[in-house]
PQR file with spaces between the fields and no chain letter, atoms N, CA, C, O and H, PARSE charges and radii, in Angstrom:
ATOM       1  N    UNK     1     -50.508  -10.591  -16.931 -0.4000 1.5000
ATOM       2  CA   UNK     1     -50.896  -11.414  -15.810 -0.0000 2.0000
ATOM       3  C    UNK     1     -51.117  -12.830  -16.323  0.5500 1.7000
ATOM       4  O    UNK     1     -51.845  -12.950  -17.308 -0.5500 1.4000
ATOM       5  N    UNK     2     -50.517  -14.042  -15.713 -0.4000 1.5000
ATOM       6  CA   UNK     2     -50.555  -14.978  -16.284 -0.0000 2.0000
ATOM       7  C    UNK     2     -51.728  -15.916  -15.877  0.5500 1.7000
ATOM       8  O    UNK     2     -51.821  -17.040  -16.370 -0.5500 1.4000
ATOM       9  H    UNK     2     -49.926  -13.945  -14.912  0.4000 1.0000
ATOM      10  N    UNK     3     -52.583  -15.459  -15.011 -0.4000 1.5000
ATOM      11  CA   UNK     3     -53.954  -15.995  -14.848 -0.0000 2.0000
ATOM      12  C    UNK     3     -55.284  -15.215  -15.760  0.5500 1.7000
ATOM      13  O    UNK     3     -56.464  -15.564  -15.781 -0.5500 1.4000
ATOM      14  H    UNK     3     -52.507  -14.546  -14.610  0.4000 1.0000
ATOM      15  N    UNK     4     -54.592  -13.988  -16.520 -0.4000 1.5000
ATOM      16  CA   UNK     4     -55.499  -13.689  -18.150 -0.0000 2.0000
ATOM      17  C    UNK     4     -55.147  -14.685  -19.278  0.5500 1.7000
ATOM      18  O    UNK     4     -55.733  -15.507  -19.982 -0.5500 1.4000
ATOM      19  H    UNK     4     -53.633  -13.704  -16.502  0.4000 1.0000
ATOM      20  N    UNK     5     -54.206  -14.322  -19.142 -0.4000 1.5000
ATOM      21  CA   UNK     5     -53.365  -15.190  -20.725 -0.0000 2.0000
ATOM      22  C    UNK     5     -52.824  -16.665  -20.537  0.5500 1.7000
ATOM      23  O    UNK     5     -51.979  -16.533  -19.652 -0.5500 1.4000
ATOM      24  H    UNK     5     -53.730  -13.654  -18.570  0.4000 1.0000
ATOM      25  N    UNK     6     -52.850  -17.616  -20.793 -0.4000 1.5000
ATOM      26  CA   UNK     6     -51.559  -18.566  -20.523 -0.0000 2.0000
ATOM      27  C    UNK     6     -50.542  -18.277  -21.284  0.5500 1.7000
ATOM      28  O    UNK     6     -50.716  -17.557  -22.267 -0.5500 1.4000
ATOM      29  H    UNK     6     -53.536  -17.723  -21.512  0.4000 1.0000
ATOM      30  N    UNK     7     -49.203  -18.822  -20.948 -0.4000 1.5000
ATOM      31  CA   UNK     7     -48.000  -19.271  -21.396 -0.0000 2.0000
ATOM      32  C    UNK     7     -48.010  -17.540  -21.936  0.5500 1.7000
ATOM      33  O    UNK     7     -48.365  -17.211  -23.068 -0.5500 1.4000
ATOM      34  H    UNK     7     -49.061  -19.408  -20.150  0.4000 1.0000
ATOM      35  N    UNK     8     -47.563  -16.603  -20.909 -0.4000 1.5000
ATOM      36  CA   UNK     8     -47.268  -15.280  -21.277 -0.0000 2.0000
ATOM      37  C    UNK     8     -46.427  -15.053  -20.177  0.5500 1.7000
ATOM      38  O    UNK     8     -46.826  -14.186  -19.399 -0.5500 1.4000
ATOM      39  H    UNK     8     -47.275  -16.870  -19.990  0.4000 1.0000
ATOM      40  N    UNK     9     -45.414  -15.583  -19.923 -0.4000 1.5000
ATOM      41  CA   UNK     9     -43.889  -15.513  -19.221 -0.0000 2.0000
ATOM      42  C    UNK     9     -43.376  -13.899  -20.301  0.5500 1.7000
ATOM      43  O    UNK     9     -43.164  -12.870  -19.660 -0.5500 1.4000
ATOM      44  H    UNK     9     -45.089  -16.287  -20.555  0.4000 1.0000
ATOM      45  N    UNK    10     -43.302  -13.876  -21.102 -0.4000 1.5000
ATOM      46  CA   UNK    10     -42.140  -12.495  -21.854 -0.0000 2.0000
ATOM      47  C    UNK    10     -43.295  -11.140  -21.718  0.5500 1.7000
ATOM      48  O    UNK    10     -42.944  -10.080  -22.236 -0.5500 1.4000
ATOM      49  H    UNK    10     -43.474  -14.712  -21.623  0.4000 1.0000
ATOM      50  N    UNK    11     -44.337  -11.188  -21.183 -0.4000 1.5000
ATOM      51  CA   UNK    11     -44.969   -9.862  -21.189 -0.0000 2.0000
ATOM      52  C    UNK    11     -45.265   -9.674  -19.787  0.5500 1.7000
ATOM      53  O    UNK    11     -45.620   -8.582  -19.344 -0.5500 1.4000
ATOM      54  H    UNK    11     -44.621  -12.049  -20.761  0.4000 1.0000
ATOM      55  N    UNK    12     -45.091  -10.993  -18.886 -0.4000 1.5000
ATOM      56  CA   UNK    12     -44.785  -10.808  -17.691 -0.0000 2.0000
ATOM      57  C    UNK    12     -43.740   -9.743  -16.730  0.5500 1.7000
ATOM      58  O    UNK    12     -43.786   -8.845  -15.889 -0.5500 1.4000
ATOM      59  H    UNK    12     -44.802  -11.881  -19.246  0.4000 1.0000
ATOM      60  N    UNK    13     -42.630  -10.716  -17.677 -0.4000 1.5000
ATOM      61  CA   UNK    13     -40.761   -9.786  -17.888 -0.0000 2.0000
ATOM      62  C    UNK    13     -41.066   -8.610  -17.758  0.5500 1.7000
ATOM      63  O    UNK    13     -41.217   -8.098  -16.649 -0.5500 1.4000
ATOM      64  H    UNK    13     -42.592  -11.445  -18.360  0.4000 1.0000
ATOM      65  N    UNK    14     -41.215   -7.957  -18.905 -0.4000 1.5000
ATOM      66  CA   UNK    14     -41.570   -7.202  -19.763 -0.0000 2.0000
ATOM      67  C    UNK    14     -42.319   -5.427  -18.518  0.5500 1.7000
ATOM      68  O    UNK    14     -41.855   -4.306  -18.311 -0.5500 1.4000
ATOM      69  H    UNK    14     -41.092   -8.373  -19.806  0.4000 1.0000
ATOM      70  N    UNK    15     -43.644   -6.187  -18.033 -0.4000 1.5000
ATOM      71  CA   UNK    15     -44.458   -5.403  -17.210 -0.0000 2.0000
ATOM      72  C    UNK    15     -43.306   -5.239  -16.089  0.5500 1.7000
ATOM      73  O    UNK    15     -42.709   -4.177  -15.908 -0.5500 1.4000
ATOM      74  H    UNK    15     -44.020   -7.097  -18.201  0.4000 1.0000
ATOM      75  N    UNK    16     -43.093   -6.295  -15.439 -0.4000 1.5000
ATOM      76  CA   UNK    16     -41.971   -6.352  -14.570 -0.0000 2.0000
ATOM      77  C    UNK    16     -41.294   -5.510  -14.451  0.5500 1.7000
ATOM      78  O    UNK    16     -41.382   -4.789  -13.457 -0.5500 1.4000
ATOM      79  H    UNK    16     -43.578   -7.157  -15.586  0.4000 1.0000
ATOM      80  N    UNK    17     -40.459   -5.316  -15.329 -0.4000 1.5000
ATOM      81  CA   UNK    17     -39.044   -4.355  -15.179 -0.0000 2.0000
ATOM      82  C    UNK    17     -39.527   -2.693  -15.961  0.5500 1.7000
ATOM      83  O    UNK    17     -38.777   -1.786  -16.322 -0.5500 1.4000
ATOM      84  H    UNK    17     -40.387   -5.902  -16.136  0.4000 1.0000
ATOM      85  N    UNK    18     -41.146   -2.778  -16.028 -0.4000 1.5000
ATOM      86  CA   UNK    18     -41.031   -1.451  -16.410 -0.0000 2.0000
ATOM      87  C    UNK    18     -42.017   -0.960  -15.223  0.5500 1.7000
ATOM      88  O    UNK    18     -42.503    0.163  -15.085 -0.5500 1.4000
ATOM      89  H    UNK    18     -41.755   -3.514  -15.734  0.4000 1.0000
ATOM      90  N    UNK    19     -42.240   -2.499  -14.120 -0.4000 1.5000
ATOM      91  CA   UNK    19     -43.143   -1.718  -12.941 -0.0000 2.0000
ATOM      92  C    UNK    19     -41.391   -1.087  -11.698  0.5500 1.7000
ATOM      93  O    UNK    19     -41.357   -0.081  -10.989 -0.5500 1.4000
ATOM      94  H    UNK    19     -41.846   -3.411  -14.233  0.4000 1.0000
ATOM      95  N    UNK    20     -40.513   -1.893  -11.849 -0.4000 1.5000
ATOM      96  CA   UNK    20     -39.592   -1.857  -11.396 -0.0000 2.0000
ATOM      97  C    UNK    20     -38.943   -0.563  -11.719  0.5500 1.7000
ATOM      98  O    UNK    20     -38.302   -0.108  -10.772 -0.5500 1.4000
ATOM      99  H    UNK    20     -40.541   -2.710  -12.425  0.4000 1.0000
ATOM     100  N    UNK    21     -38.934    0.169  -12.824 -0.4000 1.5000
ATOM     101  CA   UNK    21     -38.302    1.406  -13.490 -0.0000 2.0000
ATOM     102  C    UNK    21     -39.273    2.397  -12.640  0.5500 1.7000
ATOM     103  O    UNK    21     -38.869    3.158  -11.761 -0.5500 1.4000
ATOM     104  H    UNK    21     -39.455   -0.200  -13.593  0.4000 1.0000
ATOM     105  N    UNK    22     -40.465    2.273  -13.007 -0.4000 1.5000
ATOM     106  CA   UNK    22     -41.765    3.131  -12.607 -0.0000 2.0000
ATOM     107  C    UNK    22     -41.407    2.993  -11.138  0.5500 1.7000
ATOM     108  O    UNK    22     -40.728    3.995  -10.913 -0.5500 1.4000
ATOM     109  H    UNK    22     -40.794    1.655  -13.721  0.4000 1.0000
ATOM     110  N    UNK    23     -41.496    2.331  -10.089 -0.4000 1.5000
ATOM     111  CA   UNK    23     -41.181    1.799   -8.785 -0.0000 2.0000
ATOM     112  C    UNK    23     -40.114    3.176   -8.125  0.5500 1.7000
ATOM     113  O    UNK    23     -40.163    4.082   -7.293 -0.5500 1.4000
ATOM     114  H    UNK    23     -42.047    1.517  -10.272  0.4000 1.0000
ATOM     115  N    UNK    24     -39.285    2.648   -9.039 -0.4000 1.5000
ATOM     116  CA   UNK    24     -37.720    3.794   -8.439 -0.0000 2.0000
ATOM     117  C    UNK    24     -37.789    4.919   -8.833  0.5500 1.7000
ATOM     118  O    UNK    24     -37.163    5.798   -8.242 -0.5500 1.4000
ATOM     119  H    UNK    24     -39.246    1.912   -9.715  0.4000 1.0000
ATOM     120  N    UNK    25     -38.658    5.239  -10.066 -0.4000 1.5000
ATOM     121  CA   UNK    25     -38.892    6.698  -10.505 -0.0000 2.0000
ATOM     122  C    UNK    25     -39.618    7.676   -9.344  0.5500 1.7000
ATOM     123  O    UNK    25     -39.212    8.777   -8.972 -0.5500 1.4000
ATOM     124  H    UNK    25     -39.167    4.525  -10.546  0.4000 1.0000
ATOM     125  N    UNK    26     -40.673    7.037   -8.937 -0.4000 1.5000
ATOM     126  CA   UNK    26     -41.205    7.438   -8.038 -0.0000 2.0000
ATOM     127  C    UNK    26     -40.480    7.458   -6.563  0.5500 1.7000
ATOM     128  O    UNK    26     -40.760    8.523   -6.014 -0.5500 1.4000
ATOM     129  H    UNK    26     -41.003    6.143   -9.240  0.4000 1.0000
ATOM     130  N    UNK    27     -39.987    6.974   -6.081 -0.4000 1.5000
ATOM     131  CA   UNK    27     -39.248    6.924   -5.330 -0.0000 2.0000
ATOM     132  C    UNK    27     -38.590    7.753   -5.041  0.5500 1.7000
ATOM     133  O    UNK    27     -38.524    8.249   -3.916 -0.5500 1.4000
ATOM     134  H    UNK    27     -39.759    6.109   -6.528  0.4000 1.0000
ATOM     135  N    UNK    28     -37.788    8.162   -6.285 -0.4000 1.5000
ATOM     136  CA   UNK    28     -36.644    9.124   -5.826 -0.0000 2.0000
ATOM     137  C    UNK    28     -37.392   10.738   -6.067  0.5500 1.7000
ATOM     138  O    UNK    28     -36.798   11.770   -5.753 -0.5500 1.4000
ATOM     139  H    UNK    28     -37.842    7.760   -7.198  0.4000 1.0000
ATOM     140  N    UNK    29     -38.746   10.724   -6.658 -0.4000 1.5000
ATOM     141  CA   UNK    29     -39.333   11.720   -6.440 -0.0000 2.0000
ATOM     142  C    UNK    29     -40.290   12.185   -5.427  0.5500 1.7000
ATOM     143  O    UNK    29     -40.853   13.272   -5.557 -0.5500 1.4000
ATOM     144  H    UNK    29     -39.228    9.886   -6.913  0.4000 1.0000
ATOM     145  N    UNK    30     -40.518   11.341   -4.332 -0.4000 1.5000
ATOM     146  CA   UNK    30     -40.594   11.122   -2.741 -0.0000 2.0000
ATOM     147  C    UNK    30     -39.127   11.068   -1.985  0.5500 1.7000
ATOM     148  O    UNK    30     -38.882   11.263   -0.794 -0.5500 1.4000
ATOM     149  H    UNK    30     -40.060   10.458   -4.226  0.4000 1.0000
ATOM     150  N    UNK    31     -38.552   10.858   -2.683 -0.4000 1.5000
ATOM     151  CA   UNK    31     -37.423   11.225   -1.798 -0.0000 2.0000
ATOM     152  C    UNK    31     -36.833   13.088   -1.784  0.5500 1.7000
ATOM     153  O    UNK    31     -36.310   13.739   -0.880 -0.5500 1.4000
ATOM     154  H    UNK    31     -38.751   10.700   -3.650  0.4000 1.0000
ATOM     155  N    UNK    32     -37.205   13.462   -3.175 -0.4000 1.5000
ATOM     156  CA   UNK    32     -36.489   15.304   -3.088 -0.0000 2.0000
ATOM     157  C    UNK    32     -37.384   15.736   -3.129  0.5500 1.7000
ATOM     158  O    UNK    32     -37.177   16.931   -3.344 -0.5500 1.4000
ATOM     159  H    UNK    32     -37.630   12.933   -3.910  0.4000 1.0000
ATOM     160  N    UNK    33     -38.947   15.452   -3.021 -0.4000 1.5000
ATOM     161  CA   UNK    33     -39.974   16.533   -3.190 -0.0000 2.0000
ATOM     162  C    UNK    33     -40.318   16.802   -1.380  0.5500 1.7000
ATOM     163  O    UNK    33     -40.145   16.063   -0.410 -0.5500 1.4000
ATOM     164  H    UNK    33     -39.115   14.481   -2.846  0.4000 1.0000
ATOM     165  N    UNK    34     -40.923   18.341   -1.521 -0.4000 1.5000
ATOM     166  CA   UNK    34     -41.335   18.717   -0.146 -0.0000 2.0000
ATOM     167  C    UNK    34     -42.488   17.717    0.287  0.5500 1.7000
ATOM     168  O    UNK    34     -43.192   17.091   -0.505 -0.5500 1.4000
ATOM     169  H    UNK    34     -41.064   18.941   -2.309  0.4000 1.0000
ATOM     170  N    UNK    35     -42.576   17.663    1.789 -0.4000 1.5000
ATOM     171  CA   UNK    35     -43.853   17.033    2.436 -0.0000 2.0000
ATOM     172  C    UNK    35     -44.978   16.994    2.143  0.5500 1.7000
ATOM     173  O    UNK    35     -45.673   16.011    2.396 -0.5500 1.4000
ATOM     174  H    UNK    35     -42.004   18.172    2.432  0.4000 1.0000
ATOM     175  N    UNK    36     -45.589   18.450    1.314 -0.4000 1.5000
ATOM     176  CA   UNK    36     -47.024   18.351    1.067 -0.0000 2.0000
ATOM     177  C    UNK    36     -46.835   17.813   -0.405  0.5500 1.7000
ATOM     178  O    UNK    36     -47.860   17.206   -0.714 -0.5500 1.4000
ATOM     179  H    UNK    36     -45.024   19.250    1.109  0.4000 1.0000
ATOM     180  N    UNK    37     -46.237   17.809   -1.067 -0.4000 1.5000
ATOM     181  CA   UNK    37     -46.383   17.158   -2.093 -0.0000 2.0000
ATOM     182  C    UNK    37     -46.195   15.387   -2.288  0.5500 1.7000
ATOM     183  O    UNK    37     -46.802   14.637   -3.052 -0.5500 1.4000
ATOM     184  H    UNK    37     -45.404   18.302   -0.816  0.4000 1.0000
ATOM     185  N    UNK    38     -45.068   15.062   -1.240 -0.4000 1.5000
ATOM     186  CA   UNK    38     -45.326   13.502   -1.016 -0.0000 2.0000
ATOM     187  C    UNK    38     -46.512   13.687   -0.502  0.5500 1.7000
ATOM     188  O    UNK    38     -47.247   13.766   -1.486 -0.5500 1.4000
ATOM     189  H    UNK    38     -44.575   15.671   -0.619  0.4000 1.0000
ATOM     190  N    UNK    39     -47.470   13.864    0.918 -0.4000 1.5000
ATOM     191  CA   UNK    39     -48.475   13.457    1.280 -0.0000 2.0000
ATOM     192  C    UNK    39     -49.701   13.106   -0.352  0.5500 1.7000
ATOM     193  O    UNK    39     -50.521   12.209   -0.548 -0.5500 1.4000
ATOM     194  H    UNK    39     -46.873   13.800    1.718  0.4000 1.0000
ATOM     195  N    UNK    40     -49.252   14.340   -1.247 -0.4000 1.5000
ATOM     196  CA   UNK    40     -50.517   14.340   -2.460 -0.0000 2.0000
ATOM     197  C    UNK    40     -50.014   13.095   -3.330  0.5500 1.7000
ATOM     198  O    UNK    40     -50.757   12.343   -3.960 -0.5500 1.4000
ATOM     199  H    UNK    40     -48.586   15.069   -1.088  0.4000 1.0000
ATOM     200  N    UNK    41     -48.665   13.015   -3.258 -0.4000 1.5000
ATOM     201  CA   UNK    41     -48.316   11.847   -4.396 -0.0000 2.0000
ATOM     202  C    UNK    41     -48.725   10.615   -3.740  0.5500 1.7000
ATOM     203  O    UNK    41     -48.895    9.783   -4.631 -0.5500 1.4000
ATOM     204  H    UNK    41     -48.061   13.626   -2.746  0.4000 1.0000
ATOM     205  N    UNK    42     -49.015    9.997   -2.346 -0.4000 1.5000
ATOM     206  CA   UNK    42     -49.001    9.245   -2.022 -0.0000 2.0000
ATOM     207  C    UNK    42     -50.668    9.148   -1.812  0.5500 1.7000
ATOM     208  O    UNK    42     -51.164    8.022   -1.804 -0.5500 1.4000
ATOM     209  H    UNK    42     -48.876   10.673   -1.622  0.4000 1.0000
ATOM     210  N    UNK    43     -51.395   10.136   -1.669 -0.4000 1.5000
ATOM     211  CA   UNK    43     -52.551    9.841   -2.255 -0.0000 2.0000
ATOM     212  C    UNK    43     -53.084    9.507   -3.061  0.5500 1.7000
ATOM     213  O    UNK    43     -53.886    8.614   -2.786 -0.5500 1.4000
ATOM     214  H    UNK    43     -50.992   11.051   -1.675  0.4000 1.0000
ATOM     215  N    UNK    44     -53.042    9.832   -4.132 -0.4000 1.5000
ATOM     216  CA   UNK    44     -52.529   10.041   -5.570 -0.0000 2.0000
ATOM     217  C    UNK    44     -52.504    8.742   -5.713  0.5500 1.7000
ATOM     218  O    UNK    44     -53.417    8.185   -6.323 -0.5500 1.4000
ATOM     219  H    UNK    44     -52.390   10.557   -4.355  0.4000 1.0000
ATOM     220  N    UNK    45     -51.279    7.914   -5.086 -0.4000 1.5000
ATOM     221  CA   UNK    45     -50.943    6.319   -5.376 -0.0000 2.0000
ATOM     222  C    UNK    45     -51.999    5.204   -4.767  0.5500 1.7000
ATOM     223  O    UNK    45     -52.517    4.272   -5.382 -0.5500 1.4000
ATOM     224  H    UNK    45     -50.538    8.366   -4.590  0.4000 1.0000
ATOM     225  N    UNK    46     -52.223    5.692   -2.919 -0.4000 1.5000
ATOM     226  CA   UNK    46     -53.001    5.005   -3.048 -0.0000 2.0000
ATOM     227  C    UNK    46     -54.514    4.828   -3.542  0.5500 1.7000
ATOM     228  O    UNK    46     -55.174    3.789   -3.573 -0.5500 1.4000
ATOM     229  H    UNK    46     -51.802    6.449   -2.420  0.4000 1.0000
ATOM     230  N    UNK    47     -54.882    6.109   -3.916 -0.4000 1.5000
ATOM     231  CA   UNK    47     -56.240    5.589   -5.006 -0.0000 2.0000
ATOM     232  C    UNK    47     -56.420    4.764   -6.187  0.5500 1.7000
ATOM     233  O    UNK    47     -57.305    4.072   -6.691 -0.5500 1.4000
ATOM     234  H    UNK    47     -54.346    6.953   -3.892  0.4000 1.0000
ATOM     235  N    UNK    48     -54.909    5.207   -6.488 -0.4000 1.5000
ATOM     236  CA   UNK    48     -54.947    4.610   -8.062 -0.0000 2.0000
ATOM     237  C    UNK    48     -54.984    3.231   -7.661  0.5500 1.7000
ATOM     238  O    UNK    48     -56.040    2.735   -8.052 -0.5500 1.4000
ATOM     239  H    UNK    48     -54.190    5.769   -6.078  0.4000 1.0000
ATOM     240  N    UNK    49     -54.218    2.351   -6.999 -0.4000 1.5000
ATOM     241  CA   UNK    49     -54.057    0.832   -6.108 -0.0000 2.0000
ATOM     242  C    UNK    49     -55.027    0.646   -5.764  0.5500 1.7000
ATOM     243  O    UNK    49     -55.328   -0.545   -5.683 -0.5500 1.4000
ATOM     244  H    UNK    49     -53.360    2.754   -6.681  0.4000 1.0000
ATOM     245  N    UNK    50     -56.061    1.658   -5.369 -0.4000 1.5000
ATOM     246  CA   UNK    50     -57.228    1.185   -4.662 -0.0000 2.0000
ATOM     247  C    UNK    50     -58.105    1.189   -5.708  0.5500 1.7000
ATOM     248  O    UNK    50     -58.552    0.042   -5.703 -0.5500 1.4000
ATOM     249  H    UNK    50     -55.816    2.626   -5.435  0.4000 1.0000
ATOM     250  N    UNK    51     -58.589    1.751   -6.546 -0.4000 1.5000
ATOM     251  CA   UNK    51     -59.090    2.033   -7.925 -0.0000 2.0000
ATOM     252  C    UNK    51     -58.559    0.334   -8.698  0.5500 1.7000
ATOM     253  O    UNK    51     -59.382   -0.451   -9.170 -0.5500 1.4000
ATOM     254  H    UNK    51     -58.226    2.683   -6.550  0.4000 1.0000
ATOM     255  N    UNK    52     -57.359    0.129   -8.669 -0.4000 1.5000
ATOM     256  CA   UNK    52     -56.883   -1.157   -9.812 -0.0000 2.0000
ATOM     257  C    UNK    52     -57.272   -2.145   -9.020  0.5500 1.7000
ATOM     258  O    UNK    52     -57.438   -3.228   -9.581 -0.5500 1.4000
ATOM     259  H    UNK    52     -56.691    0.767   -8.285  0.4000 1.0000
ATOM     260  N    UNK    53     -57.504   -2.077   -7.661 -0.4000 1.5000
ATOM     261  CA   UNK    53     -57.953   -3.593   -6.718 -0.0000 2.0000
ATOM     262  C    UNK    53     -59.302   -3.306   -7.166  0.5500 1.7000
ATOM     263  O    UNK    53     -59.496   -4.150   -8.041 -0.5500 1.4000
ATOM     264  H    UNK    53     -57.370   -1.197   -7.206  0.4000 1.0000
ATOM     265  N    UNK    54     -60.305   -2.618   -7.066 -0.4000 1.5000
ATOM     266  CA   UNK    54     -61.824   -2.698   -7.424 -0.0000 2.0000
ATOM     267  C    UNK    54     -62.162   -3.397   -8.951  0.5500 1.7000
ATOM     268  O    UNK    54     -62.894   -4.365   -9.155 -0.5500 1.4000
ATOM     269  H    UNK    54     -60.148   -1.932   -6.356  0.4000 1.0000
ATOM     270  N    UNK    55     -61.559   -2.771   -9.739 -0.4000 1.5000
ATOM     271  CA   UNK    55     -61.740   -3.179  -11.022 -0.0000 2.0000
ATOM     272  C    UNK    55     -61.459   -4.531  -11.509  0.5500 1.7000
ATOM     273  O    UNK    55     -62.009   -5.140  -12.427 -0.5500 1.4000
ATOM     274  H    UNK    55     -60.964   -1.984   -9.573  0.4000 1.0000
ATOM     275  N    UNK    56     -60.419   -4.926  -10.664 -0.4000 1.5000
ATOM     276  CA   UNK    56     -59.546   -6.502  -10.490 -0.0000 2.0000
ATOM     277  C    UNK    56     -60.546   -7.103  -10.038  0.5500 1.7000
ATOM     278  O    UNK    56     -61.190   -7.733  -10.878 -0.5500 1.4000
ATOM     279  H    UNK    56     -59.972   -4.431   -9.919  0.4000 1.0000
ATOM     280  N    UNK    57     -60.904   -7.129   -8.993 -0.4000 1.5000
ATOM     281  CA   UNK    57     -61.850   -7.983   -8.392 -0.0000 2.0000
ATOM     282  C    UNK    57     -63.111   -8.279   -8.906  0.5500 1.7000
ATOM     283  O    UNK    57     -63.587   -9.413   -8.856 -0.5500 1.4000
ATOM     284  H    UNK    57     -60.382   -6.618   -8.311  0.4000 1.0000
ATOM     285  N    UNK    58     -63.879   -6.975   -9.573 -0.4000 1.5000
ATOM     286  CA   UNK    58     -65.162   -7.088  -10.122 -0.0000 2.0000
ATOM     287  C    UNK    58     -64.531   -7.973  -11.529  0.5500 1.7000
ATOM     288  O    UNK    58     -64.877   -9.089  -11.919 -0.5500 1.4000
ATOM     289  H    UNK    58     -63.492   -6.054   -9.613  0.4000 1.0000
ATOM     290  N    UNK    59     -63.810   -7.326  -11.936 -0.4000 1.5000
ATOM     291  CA   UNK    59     -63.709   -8.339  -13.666 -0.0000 2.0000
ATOM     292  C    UNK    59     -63.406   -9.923  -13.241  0.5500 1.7000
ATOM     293  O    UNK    59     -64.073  -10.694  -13.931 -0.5500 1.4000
ATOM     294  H    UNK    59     -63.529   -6.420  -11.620  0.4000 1.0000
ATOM     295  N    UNK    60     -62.768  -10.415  -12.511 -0.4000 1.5000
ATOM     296  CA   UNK    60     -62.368  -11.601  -12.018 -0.0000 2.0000
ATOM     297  C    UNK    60     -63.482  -12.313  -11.293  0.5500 1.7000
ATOM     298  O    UNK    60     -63.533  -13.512  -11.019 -0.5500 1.4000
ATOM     299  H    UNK    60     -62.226   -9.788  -11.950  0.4000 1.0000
ATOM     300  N    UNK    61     -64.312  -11.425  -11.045 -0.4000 1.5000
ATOM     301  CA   UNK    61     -65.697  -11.908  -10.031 -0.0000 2.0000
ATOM     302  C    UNK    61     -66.563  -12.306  -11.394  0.5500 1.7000
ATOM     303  O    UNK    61     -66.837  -13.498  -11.534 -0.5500 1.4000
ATOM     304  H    UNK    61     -64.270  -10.451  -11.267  0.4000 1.0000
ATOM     305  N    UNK    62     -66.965  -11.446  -12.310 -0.4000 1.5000
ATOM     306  CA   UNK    62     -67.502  -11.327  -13.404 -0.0000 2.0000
ATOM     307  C    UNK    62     -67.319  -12.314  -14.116  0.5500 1.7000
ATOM     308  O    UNK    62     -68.142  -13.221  -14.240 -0.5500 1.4000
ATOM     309  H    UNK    62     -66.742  -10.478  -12.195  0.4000 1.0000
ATOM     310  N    UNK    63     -66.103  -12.259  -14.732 -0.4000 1.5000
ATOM     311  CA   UNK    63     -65.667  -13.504  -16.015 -0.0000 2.0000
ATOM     312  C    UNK    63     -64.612  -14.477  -15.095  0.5500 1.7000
ATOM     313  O    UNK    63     -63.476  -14.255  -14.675 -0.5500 1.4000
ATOM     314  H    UNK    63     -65.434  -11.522  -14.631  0.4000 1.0000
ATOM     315  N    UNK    64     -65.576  -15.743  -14.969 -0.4000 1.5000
ATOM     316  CA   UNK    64     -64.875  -17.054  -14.264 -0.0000 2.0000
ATOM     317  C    UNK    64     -63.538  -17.542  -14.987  0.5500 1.7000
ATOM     318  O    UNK    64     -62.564  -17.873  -14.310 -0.5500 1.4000
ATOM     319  H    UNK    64     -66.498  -15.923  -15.311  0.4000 1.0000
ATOM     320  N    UNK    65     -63.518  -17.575  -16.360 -0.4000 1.5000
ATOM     321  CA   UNK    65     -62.730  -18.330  -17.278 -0.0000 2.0000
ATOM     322  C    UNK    65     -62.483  -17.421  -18.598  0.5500 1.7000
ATOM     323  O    UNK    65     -63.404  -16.817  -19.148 -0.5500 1.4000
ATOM     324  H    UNK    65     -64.309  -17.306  -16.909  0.4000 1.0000
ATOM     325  N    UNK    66     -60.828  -17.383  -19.150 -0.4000 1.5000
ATOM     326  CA   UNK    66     -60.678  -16.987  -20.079 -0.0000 2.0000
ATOM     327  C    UNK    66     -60.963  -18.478  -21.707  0.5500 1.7000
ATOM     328  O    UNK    66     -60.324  -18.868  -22.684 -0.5500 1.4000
ATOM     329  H    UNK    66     -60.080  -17.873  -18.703  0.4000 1.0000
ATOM     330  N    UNK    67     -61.871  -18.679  -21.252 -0.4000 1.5000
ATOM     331  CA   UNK    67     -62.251  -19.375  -22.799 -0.0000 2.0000
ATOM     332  C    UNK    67     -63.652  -19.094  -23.108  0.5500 1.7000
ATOM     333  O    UNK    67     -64.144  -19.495  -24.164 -0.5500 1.4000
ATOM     334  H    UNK    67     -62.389  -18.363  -20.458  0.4000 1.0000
């Protein structure tokens, strides 16, 4: 994240195309799995999103400045 680090463009990339891999992986395993198991995977997802927004916010609330 380039509001932790400065001048970190290549680990940006990097996260990028392996959130992009992760992205379609999942995907196509919502696409052939039965209904009750998407409903659990998609729970599943949104906690974890909801879980990484809490933690985001408190650390960012917490520490004003990386110096």
């Amino acid at each position: 994240m380039p509001f932790v680090k400065p001048n970190s463009t290549l680990i940006v990339t990097i996260n990028g195309a392996g959130t992009v891999i992760e992205l379609l992986y999942i995907f196509i395993y919502l696409l052939y799995s039965d209904r009750s198991r998407q409903i659990n995977a998609l729970l599943l997802i949104f906690a974890d999103i909801a879980f990484i927004v809490v933690v985001t916010a408190i650390v960012l609330s917490i520490f004003k400045s990386h110096e």
